[in-house]
C-alpha positions in Angstrom: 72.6 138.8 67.5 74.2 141.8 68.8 72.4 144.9 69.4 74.8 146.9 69.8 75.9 146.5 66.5 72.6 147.6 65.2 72.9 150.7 67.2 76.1 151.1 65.8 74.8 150.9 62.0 71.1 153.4 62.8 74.1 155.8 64.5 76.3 155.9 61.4 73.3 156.2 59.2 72.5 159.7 61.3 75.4 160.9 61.0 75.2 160.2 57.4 71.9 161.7 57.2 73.2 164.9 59.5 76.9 165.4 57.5 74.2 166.1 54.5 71.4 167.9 56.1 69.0 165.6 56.0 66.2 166.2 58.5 65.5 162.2 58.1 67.3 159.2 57.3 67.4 158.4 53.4 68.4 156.0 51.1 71.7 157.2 49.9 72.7 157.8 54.3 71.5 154.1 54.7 73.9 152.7 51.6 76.9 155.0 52.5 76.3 153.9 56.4 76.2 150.0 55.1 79.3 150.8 53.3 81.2 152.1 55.6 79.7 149.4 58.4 80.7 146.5 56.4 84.1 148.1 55.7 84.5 148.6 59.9 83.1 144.5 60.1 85.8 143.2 58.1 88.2 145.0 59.7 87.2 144.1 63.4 87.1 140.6 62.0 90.6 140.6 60.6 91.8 142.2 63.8 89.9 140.4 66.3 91.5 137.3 64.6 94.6 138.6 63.6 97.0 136.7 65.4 95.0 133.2 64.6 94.6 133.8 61.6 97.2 136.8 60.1 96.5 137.7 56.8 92.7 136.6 56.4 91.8 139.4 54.7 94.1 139.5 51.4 94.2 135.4 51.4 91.0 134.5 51.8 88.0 136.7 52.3 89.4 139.1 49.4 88.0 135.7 47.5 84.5 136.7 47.7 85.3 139.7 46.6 81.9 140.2 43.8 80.6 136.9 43.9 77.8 135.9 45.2 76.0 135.8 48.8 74.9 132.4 48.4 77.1 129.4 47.0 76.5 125.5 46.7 78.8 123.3 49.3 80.9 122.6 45.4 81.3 126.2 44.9 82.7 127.0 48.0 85.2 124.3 48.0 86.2 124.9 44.6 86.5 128.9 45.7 88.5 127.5 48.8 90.5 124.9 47.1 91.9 128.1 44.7 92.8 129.7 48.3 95.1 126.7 49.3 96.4 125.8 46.5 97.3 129.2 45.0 100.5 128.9 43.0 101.7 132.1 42.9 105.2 132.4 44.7 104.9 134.3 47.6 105.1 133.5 51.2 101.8 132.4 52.8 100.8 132.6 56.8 102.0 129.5 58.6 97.9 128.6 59.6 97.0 128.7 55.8 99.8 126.5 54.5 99.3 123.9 57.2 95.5 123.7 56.4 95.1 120.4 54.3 91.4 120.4 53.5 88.7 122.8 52.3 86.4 121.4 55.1 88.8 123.0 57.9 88.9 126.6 56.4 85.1 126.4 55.8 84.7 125.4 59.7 86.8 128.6 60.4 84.9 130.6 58.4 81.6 129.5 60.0 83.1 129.5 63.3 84.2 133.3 62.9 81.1 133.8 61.9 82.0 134.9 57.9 79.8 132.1 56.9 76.3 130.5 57.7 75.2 127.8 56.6 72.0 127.2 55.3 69.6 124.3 54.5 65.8 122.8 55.4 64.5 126.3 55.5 67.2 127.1 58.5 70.4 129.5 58.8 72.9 128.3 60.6 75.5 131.1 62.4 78.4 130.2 65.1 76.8 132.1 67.5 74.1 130.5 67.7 74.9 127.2 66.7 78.4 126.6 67.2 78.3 122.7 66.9 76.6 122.6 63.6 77.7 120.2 61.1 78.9 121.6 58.1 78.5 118.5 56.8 74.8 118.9 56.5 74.5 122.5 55.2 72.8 122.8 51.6 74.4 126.2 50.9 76.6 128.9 52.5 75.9 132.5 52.5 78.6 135.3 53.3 77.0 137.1 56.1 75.1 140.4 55.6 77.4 142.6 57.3 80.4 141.4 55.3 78.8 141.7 51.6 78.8 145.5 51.2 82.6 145.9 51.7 83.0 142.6 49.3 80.3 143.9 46.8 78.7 140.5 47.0 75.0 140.2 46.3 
């Protein structure tokens, strides 16, 4: 839903394509450009939210970090339980320790767009559908542009 992101990606896949020599775009320019992309989406997501929600990266999206793209409403809030409860000693930022419930950190996640939920042949993304009940989702896919840096798929 933003174009300007796609120009972003066809741009660094050029450049790709032109740091080799490449009179055309190719494979390899298209994987190195998604990796670098993906890499550049996480971190505009963990900056664009960093004060909201400091630390996002290492506490929580680092999580998905190999799964897989899709997970069952159980998987995800066993994968999320293991991010609030986490008993290793170390100090945690203030917005994850007060979080009580997997629920609330999957609506973050869906609201910041991270997650979209999926079900009766539908995707469901914050910016599209802000009010959707998460409730009603079948599964949960990481988004696209996150799953490169993550090597989820």
């Amino acid at each position: 839903m933003r174009p300007r992101e796609v120009l972003q990606f066809c741009r660094l896949a050029a450049e790709k394509a032109d740091q080799r020599g490449h009179e055309r775009i190719l494979p390899e320019d298209l994987y190195d450009a998604e990796k670098e992309f993906s890499q550049w989406k996480i971190d505009d997501l963990c900056n664009e939210f960093l004060f909201a929600y400091p630390g996002l990266k290492e506490e929580i999206l680092q999580r998905f970090y190999g799964g897989p793209a899709r997970l069952s409403p159980d998987k995800l809030r066993h994968l999320l339980e293991d991010a609030l409860t986490d008993p290793r000693k170390r100090e945690r930022p203030f917005w994850l320790e007060n979080l009580s419930h997997t629920d609330i950190l999957a609506q973050i996640l869906y609201d910041i767009g991270f997650l979209r939920g999926t079900g009766q042949n539908k995707i469901w993304q914050s910016s599209q559908h802000p009010d959707f009940d998460l409730s009603r989702a079948e599964a949960f896919n990481v988004h696209p542009a996150f799953r490169s840096y993550l090597r989820i798929g």
